[in-house]
C-alpha positions in Angstrom: 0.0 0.0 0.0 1.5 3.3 -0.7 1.5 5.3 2.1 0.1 3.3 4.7 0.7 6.0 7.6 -1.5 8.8 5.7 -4.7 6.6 4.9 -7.7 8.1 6.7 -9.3 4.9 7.4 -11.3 4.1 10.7 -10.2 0.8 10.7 -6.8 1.5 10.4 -5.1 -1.4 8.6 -2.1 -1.8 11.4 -0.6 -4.9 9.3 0.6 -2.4 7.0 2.0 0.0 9.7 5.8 -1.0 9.2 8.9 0.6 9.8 10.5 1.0 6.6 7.1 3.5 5.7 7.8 5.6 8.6 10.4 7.7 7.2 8.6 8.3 3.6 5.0 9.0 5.1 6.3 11.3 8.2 8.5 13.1 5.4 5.5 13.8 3.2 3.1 14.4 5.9 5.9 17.3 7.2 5.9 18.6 3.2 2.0 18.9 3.5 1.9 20.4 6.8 4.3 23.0 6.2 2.1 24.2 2.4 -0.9 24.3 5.1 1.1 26.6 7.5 2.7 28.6 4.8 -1.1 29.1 3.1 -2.2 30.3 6.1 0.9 32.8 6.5 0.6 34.4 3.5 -3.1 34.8 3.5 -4.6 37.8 2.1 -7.5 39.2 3.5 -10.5 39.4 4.2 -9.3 37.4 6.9 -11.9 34.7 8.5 -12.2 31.6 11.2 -12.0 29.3 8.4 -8.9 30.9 6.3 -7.6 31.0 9.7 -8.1 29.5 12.5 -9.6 26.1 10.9 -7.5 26.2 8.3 -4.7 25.8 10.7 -6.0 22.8 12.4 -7.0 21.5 9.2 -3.9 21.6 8.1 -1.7 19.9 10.7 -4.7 16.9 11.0 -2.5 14.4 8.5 0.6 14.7 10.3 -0.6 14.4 13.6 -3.1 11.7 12.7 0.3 10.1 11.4 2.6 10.9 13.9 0.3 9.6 16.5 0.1 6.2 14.5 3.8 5.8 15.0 4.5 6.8 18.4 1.1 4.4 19.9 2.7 1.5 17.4 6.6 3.0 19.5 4.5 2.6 23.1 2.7 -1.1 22.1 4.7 -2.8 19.7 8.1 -1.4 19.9 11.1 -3.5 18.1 14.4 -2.4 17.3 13.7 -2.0 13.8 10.6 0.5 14.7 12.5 2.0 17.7 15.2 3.0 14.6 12.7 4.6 12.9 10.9 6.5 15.2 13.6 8.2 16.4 15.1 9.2 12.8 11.8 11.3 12.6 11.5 12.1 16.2 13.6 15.7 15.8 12.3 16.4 12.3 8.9 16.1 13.8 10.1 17.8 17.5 11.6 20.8 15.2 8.6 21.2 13.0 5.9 21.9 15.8 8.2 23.5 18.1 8.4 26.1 14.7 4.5 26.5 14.5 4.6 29.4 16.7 7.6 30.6 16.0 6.5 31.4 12.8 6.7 35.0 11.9 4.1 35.5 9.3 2.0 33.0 10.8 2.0 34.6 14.4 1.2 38.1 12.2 -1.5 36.7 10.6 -2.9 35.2 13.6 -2.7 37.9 15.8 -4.4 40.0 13.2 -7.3 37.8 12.7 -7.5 37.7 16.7 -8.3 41.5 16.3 -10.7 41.1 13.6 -12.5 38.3 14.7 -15.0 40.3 16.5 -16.6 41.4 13.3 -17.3 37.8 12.8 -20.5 35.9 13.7 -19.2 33.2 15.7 -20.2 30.5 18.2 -19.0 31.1 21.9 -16.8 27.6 21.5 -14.6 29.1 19.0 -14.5 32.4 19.9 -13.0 30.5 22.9 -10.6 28.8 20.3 -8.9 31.4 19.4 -8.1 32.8 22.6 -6.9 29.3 23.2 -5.0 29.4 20.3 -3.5 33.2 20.7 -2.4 31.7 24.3 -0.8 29.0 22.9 1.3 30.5 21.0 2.3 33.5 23.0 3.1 30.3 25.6 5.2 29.0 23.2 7.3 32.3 22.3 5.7 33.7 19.2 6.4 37.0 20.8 9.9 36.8 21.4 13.0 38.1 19.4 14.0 36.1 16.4 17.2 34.7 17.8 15.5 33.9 21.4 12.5 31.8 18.9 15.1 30.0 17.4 16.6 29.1 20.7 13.2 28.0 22.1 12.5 26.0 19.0 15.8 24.1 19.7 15.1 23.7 23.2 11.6 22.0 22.2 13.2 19.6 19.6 16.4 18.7 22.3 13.7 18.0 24.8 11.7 15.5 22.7 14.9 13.5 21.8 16.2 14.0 25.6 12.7 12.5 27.2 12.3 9.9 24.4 15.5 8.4 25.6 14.5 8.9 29.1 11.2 6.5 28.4 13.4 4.2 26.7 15.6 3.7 29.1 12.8 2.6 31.5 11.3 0.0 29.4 14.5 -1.3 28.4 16.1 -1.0 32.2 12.8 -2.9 33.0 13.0 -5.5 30.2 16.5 -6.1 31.4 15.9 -7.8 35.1 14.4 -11.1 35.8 14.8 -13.8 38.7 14.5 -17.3 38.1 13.6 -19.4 41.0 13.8 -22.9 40.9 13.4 -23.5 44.9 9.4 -23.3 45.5 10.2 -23.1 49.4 11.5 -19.1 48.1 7.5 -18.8 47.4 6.0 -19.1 50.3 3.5 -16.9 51.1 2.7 -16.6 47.3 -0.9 -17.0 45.9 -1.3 -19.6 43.8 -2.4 -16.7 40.8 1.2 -15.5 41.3 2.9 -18.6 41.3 1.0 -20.1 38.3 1.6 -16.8 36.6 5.7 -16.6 37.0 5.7 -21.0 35.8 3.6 -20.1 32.4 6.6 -16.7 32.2 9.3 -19.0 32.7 7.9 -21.4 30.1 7.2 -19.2 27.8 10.7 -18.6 27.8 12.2 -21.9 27.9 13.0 -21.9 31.1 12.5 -24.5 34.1 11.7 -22.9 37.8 9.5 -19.8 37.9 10.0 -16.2 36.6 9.4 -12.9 38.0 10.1 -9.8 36.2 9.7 -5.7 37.3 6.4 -5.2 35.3 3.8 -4.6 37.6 1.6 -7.7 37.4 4.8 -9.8 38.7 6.4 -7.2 41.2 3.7 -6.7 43.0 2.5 -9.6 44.5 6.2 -10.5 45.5 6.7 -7.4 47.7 3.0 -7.9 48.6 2.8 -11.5 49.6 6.2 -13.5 49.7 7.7 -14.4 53.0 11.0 -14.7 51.4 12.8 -11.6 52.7 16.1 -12.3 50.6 13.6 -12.0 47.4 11.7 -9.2 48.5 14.9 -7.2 48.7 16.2 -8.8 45.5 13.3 -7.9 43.2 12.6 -4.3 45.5 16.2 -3.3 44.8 16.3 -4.0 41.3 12.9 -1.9 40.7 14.4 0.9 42.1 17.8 0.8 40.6 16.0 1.4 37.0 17.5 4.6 34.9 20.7 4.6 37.5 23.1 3.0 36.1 24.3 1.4 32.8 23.4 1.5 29.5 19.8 2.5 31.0 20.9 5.6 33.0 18.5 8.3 33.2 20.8 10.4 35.7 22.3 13.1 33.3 19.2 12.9 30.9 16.9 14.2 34.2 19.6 17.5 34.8 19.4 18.1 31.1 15.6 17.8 30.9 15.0 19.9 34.1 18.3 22.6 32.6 16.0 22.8 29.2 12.5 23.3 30.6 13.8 26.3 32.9 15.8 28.0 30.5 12.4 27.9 28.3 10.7 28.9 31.2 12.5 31.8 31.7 12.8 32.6 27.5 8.7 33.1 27.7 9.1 35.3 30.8 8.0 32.9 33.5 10.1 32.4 36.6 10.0 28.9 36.7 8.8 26.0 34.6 6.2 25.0 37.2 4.4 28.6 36.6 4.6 28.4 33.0 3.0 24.9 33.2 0.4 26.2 35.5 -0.3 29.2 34.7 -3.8 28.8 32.0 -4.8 26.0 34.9 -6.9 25.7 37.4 -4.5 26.0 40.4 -2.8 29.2 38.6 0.4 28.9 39.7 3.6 26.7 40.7 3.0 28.1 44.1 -0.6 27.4 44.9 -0.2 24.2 43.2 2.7 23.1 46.3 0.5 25.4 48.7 -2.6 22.9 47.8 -0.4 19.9 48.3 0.8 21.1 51.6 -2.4 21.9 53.1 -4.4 18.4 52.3 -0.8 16.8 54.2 -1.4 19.0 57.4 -4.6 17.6 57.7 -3.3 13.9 57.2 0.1 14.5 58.6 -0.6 12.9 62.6 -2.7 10.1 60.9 0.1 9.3 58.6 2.6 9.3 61.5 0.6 7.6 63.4 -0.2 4.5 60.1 3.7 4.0 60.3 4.0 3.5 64.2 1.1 1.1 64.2 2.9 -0.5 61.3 6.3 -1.0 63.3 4.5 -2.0 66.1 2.7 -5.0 64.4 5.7 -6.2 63.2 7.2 -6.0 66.5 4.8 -7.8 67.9 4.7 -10.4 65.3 8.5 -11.1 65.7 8.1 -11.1 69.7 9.6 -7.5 70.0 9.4 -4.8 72.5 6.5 -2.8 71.0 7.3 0.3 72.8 10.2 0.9 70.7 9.6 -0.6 67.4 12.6 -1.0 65.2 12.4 0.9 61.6 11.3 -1.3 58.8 13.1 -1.9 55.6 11.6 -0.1 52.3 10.9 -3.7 50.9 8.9 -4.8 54.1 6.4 -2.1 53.7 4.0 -3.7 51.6 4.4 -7.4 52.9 3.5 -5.9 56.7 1.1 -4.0 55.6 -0.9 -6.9 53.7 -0.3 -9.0 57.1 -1.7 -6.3 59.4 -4.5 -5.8 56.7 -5.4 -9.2 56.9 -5.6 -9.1 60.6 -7.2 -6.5 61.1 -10.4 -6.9 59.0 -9.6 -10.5 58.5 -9.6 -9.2 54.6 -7.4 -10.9 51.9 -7.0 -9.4 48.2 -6.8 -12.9 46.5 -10.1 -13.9 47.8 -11.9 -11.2 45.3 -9.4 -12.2 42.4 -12.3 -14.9 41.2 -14.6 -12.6 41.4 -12.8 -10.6 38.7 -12.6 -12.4 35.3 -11.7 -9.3 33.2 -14.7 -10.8 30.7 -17.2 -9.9 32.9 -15.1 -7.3 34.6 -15.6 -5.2 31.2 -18.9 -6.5 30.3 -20.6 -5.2 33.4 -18.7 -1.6 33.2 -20.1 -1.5 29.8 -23.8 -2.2 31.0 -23.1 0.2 34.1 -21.9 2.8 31.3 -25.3 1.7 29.3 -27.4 2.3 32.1 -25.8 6.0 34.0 -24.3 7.5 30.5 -26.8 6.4 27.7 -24.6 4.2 26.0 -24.7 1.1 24.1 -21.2 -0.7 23.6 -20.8 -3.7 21.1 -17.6 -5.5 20.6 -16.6 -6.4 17.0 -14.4 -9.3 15.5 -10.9 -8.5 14.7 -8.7 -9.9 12.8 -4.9 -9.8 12.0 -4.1 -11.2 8.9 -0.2 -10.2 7.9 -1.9 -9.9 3.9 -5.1 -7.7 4.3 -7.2 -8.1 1.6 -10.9 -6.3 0.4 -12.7 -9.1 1.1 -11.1 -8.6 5.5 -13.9 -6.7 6.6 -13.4 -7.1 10.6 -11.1 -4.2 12.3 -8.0 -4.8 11.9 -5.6 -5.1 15.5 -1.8 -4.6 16.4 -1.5 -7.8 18.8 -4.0 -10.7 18.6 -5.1 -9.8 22.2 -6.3 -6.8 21.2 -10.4 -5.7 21.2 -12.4 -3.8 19.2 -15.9 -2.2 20.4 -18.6 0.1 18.5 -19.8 3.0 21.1 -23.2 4.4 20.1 -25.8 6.4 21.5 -28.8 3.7 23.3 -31.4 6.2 22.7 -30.5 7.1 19.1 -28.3 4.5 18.0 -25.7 7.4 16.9 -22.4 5.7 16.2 -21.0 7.7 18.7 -17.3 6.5 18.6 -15.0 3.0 18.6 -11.9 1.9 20.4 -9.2 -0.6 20.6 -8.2 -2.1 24.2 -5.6 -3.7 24.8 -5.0 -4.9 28.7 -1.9 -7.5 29.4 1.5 -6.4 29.3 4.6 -7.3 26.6 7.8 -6.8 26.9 7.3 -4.4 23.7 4.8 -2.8 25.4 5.8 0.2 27.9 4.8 -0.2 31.4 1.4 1.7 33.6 -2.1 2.3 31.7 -3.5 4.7 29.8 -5.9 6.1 26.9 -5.6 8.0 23.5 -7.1 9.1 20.3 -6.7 8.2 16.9 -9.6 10.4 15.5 -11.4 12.7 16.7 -14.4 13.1 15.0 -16.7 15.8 13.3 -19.1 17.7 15.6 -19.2 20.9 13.2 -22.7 21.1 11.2 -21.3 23.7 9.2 -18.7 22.0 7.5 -20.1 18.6 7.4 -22.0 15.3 8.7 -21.4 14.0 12.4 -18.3 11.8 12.1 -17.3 9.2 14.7 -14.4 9.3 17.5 -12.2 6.7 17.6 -9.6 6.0 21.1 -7.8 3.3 22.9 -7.4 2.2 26.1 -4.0 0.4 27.1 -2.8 -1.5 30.5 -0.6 -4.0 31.8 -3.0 -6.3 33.9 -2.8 -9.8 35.2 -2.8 -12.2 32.5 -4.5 -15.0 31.5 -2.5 -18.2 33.1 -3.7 -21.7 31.4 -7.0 -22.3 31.1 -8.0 -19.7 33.4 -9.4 -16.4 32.6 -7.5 -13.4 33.6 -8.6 -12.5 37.0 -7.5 -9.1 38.3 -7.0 -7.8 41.6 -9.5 -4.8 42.9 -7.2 -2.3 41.9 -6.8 -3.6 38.4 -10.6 -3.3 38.0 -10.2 0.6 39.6 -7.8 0.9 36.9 -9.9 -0.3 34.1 -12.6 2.3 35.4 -9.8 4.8 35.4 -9.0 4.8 32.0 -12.5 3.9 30.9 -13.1 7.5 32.3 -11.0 9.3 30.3 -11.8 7.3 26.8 -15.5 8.4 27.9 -14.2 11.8 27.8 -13.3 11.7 24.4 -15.9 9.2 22.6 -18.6 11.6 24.5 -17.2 14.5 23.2 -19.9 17.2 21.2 -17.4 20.0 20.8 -17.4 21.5 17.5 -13.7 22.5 17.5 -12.0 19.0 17.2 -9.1 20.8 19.5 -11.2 21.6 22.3 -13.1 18.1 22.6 -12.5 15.5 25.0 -9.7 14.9 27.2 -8.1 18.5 25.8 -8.7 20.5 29.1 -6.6 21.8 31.3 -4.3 19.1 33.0 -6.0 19.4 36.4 -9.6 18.8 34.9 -8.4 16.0 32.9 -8.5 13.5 35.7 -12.5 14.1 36.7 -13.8 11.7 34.8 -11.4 9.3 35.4 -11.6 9.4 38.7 -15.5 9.4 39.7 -15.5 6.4 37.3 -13.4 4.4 40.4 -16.2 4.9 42.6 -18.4 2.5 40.8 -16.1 -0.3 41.6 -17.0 0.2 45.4 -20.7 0.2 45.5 -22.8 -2.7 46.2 -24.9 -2.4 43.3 -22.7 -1.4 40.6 -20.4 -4.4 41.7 -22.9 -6.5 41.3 -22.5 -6.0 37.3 -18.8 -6.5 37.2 -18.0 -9.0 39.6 -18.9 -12.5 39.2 -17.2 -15.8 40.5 -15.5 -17.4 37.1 -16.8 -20.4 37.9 -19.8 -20.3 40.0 -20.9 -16.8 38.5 -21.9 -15.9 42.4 -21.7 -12.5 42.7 -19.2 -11.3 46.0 -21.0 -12.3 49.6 -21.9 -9.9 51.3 -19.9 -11.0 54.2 -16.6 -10.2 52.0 -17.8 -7.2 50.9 -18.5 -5.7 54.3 -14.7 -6.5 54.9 -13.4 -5.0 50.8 -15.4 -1.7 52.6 -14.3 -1.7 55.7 -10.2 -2.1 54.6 -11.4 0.8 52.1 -9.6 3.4 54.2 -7.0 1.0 56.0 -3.4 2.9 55.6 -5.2 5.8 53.7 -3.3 8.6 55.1 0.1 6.8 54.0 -1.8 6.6 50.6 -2.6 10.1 50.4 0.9 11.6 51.1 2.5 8.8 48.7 0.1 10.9 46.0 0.9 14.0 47.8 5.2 13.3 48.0 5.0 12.6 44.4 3.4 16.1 43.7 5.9 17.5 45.7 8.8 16.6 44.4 7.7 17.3 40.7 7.3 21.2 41.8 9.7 21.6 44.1 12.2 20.3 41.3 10.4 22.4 38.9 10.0 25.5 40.9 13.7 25.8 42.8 15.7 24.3 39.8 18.2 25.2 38.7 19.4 26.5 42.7 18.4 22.8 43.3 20.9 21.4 40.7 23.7 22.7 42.6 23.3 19.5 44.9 22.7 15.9 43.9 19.1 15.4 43.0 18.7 11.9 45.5 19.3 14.4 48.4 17.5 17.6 47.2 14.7 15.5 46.8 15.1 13.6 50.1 15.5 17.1 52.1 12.5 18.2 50.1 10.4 15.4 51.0 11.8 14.7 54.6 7.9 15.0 56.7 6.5 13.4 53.7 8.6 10.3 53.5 8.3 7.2 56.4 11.4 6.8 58.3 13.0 3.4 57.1 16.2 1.5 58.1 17.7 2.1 54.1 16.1 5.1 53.3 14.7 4.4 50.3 15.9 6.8 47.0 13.6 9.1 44.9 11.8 7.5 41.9 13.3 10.7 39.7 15.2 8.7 37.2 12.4 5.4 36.7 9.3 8.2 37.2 7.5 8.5 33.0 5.4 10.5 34.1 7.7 13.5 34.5 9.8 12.9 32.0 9.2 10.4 29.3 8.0 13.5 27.1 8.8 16.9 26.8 5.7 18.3 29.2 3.4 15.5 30.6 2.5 15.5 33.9 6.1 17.8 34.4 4.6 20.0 37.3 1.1 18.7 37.0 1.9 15.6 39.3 -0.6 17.7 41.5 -3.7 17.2 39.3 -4.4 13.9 40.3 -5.1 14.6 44.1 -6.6 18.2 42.4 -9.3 15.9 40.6 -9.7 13.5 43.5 -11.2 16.7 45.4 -13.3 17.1 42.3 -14.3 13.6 41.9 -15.0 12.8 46.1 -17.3 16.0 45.9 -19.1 15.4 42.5 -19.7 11.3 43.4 -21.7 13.0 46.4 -24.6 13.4 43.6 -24.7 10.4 42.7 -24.7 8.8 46.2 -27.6 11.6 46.9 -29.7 10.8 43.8 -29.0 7.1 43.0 -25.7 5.4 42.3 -27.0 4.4 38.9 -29.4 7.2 38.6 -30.0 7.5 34.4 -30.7 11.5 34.6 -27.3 12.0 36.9 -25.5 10.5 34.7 -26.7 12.0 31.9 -26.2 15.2 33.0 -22.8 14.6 33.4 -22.2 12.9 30.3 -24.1 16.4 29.1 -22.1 19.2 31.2 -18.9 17.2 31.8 -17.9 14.4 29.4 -20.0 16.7 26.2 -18.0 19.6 26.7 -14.3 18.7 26.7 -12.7 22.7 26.9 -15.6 24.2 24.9 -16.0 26.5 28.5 -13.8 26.7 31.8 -13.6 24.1 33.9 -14.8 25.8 37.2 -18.2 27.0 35.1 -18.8 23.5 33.7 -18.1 21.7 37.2 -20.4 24.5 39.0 -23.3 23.7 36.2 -23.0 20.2 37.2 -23.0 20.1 41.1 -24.8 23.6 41.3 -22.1 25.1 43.7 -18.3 25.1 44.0 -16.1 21.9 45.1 -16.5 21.2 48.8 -12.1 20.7 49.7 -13.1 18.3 52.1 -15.2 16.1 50.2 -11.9 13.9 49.8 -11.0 13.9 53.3 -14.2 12.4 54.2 -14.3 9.5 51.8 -11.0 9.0 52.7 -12.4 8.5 56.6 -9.2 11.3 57.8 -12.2 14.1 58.4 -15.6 13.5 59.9 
C-alpha cells in the first residue's frame, strides 16, 4: 500500500504499519503540513475563522493523525527495527511543531485575525478557540526576538529526543531484570495466581523454575505477599535501581531535561517551569499548586505518623519484639507488613476477590453500568490480524491478537458515537502503567459537514491470563480499568465542534474528573454486582466479603494520600527551585524536600526521579502537574456526592454529566462546567471524608 501512515481509514489497517514507511510518510506528511502553514501565512485578506483558525488545524490533522500512529505503534509494539525509525523522525517532527509558533508571518497573521474576529459571527466555543490558540502561541514564544525563537524551538526539539530516551531507558532498564527461582520453598506466602503466573513466564521462555520480572503484574505480589525476605529485597532493589546506572541511566538525561525546561521557562518570561506549566490551569500557579499539596498533608500529617508507628509496632509484635520501641522497617517490608496487618485487622485478603474478577465480565458489566448511567450502548466487533489484508477482510483490523475492538453508540439514538481498541496485558514491547488516547477525533461541526465518529484506545498491563484460566484481576486492576475507561469516555462523548477543544483537551488538572468518579463504581454494592462474578460459579461477591473489601477501604489511607501528595511535591519543588536545586545531587535535594512526607525506614529508600514516566518520558506530561491527580480527587469525592444523593446508577445523573462534563471537553472553563453540574463550587473536604481522615 502506498503510504500506509496517511490513509484516513477508521479501521486503520495496522498490518501495513511497518517501519521501513515511517520515514517516507512522516516526510510527506511534514511537506504537507508546512504548504498548510505557509497558506495560512501568507493569506490575504479578508481574513476569516476558516482561512484562519480552521485552516490551521485542518492543516496539521494528517501529520498528527500520522505521527500519533507511529508513536502508539513505538508505546505497544516497539522492536528495534521501529524504535530506529521512530527516532530518525523524532527531531524532524520535535523541530517542525516547536516552529508553528515561531513562525513569523504565521504569528502576524494570527494575531491579526484575533483582532478582527469580533466582526465575525461566531459561536461562543470558538471564539473560545482562538483565545486558546492566541495563548498558545504566545506560551510557546511567538512573541519573542527572532534569535531567542530559534533558541526555544531548539530547546523543544532537544527535549523531545532528551525525554524519548528517558522513556526508553525505563522500558529497556525494565526489560533487562528477571529472577529465576527454581526452589518453590523461596515462594511461600505466594498465591497460587502468582505462582502459576511466573511457571507459564518461565515457560514461555524456555526456562525450568518460575520467573518474576519488574512489570507490575509480577512485582507486586512478591513485595505484597512472599515471605522470602532475601527475594523481596532482590526484586525491591532491582525496581528501584531502573535509569541509574548502565546503559539504562536516566541520571544526566533528568539535569538536562530539568536545565531545558527552565531555561524555556525563563525565554517566555516565567520564573519557573512550574508557573509556566500552570499558569492557564486551574490551580494558577507553581506556588498554589505546592501550597494545595501542603495543606491536604497537614490535615493527614498525625494520621500518617501515626499509620507508620502502628505498622512497626505490628511487626514488632509479630516477631516477639518490645512494641514500645519498634525498630524501623526496611523499604521492601512495607508492603508485605502491611498486607499482614490488613489481613488481621479486618480479616480481609486481596486474592479472595481475584475470582470474582474475570476481566470478561469485569468489562462486560462496566459497559452495561456505562449503558445504564451515560446512555450508552457498547458492542464489541471481530478482529482480525491477517499479515496480507485483503478487500474481502472486513473485521477491524488489531496490532497484537489480544487486542479488542468495540462500536460505542448512543442507546437512545443509536448514533455511532465513537469505537476503540483495548488492549490490557502487558509485553515486553509494550511500555509499562495504563493509559488512553485518540486516533480520531471526530466531526461535531454542522457547518462543514456530517457528524463523524471518534475513535480511542485504552492500554494496560494487567494480570494475565494463566492456562485455562481467565485473567482475574486484583480490585485495583478493575479501579484501573474504570480509570481509564473514564478518560476514553471523555473523548468518545465529546460534542465540541472545534475538534481541538473536545474531550480529554482541558486543562491538565480537569483531565482527571472523569477518570476518577469512574473508580467509585467499583466500590458500590450495586454497581459491583454487574462486574464482579465468580468465574466459575458466577456468584456474585457475599456480602460477608464485601462488608470486609469496605471496611479495609480506608485502611493505611493517610500513607496513601501523602505517597500521591510526596510525588506532587517533588515534581514542583524540582520544577519551581531548579536550577538552585541542581547545585546539589538530586537523591538528596529530593530527600531534604520530602523529609515530613517520607516514612522513616532503616535504608532510606531513594527518589523514583530517574524510573518516574510521568515526569519525563515526554517533553511536558504530567512535568509540574503531578498535583492534578489529588486536584481531581477533590473534584471527583465531591461530584460522586450526587450520585450517592440521587442514586448510584441514577440515568438523569448521569446523563447530565455525560451532558455538562464528558460533552463539553474545553468548549467552557472548567470551574463554570463543574459548577453547572454540582450547582455550587467543590467542597475541599469532600476527599477527606471519603478518605475517613475528616468526619
Amino acid at each position: 500500500m502506498l503510504h500506509p501512515f496517511l490513509q484516513n481509514d477508521f479501521h486503520i489497517k495496522w498490518t501495513t504499519l511497518t517501519p521501513e514507511h515511517i520515514e517516507t510518510d512522516i516526510g510527506k506528511a511534514l511537506d504537507e503540513a508546512r504548504s498548510a502553514i505557509n497558506a495560512v501565512a501568507s493569506q490575504e485578506p479578508p481574513l476569516t475563522y476558516t482561512n484562519t483558525i480552521a485552516a490551521l488545524d485542518e492543516g496539521l490533522e494528517t501529520l498528527n493523525h500520522a505521527w500519533g500512529l507511529v508513536s502508539h505503534l513505538d508505546s505497544v509494539n516497539n522492536s528495534p527495527e521501529l524504535r530506529v525509525a521512530h527516532n530518525a523522525m523524532l527531531p524532524k517532527v520535535s523541530e517542525f511543531f516547536a516552529s508553528i509558533p515561531l513562525n513569523e508571518a504565521l504569528w502576524e497573521t494570527l494575531k491579526a485575525y484575533g483582532v478582527e474576529s469580533g466582526d465575525e459571527d461566531l459561536s461562543p466555543t470558538k471564539r473560545r478557540y482562538i483565545e486558546e490558540t492566541l495563548a498558545d502561541f504566545r506560551e510557546a514564544g511567538a512573541d519573542l526576538p527572532l534569535e531567542q525563537k530559534k533558541r526555544a524551538g531548539e530547546i523543544q526539539s532537544q527535549l523531545a529526543e532528551l525525554t524519548q530516551k528517558y522513556s526508553e531507558n525505563c522500558l529497556d532498564g525494565t526489560n533487562a531484570w528477571e529472577k529465576i527461582v527454581t526452589d518453590e520453598k523461596q515462594l511461600s506466602g505466594l498465591p497460587k495466581s502468582a505462582r502459576d503466573a511466573a511457571r507459564q513466564s518461565a515457560e514461555q521462555k524456555g526456562t525450568e523454575g518460575w520467573r518474576f520480572t519488574l512489570q507490575a503484574p509480577s512485582y507486586i505480589p512478591v513485595m505484597t505477599y512472599a515471605d522470602s525476605d532475601a527475594l523481596r529485597k532482590e526484586v525491591w532493589s532491582a525496581y528501584a535501581a531502573i535509569g541509574r546506572s548502565g546503559e539504562h541511566d536516566n541520571r544526566p538525561l533528568v539535569r538536562q531535561i530539568l536545565d531545558l525546561r527552565h531555561e524555556f521557562a525563563q525565554l517566555v518570561g516565567q520564573e519557573n517551569f512550574a508557573n509556566h506549566v500552570t499558569e492557564r490551569r486551574m490551580v494558577a500557579s507553581g506556588q498554589a499548586a505546592l501550597d494545595f499539596g501542603d495543606e491536604i498533608f497537614q490535615k493527614v500529617r498525625a494520621q500518617f505518623e501515626k499509620e507508620a508507628e502502628l505498622l512497626r509496632r505490628y511487626k514488632a509484635a509479630e516477631e516477639g519484639l518490645p512494641i514500645d520501641h519498634p525498630p524501623l522497617l526496611e523499604p521492601w517490608e512495607v508492603g508485605y507488613w502491611a498486607e499482614k496487618q490488613r489481613k488481621a485487622s479486618y480479616a480481609f485478603d486481596e486474592e479472595a476477590l481475584r475470582p470474582f474478577f474475570p476481566i470478561g465480565r469485569v468489562i462486560s458489566g462496566m459497559y452495561e453500568i456505562a449503558q445504564q448511567i451515560f446512555g450508552l450502548r457498547i458492542e464489541e466487533s471481530d478482529t482480525s490480524k491477517v499479515e496480507v489484508p485483503t478487500a474481502a477482510t472486513k473485521e477491524p483490523q488489531v496490532w497484537h491478537e489480544e487486542v479488542k475492538f468495540y462500536d460505542l453508540f448512543d442507546s437512545e439514538t443509536d448514533e455511532h458515537l465513537g469505537s476503540f481498541y483495548a488492549d490490557w496485558h502487558p509485553r515486553e514491547s509494550k511500555r509499562g502503567g495504563a493509559w488512553m488516547n485518540y486516533f480520531i477525533t471526530g466531526n461535531r461541526d454542522s457547518s462543514v459537514g456530517e457528524r463523524s465518529p471518534h475513535l480511542g484506545l485504552i492500554c494496560g498491563n494487567l494480570t494475565p491470563a494463566v492456562g485455562d484460566q481467565p485473567a482475574l484481576l486484583t480490585h485495583r486492576e478493575v479501579e484501573t480499568i474504570f480509570h481509564e475507561f473514564g478518560h476514553l469516555l471523555h473523548h468518545l462523548c465529546g460534542d465540541v465542534e472545534v475538534k481541538s477543544l473536545n474531550g480529554v483537551n482541558v486543562p491538565w488538572d480537569f483531565v482527571e474528573l472523569p477518570s476518577q468518579i469512574m473508580e467509585n463504581w467499583c466500590w458500590e454494592r450495586e454497581s459491583l454486582d454487574r462486574i464482579a462474578r465468580h468465574h466459575e460459579t458466577g456468584e456474585t461477591i457475599p456480602q460477608a466479603l464485601f462488608d470486609k473489601l469496605l471496611a479495609a477501604r480506608n485502611y493505611m489511607k493517610a500513607s496513601a494520600n501523602v505517597r500521591q501528595l510526596a510525588f506532587g511535591k517533588m515534581d514542583l519543588e524540582l520544577h519551581i527551585h531548579w536550577p538552585v536545586s541542581a547545585e546539589e545531587d538530586l537523591d538528596a535535594f529530593v530527600e531534604n524536600a520530602l523529609q515530613d512526607y517520607n516514612a522513616k525506614y532503616k535504608t532510606q529508600a531513594k527518589s523514583n526521579v530517574f524510573n518516574f514516566s510521568h515526569l519525563f518520558s515526554s517533553p511536558t506530561g504530567y512535568a509540574a502537574g503531578y498535583y492534578s491527580y489529588k486536584w481531581a480527587e477533590v473534584l471527583d469525592a465531591d461530584a460522586f456526592t450526587r450520585f450517592q444523593k440521587e442514586g448510584i446508577l441514577n440515568a438523569e445523573t448521569g446523563r447530565d454529566f455525560r451532558i455538562k462534563i464528558l460533552a463539553k471537553g474545553n468548549s467552557e472553563d472548567p470551574a463554570k462546567l463543574y459548577k453547572d453540574f454540582m450547582h455550587r463550587a467543590p467542597d475541599p473536604g469532600a476527599l477527606l471524608r471519603r478518605d475517613g481522615l475528616i468526619p
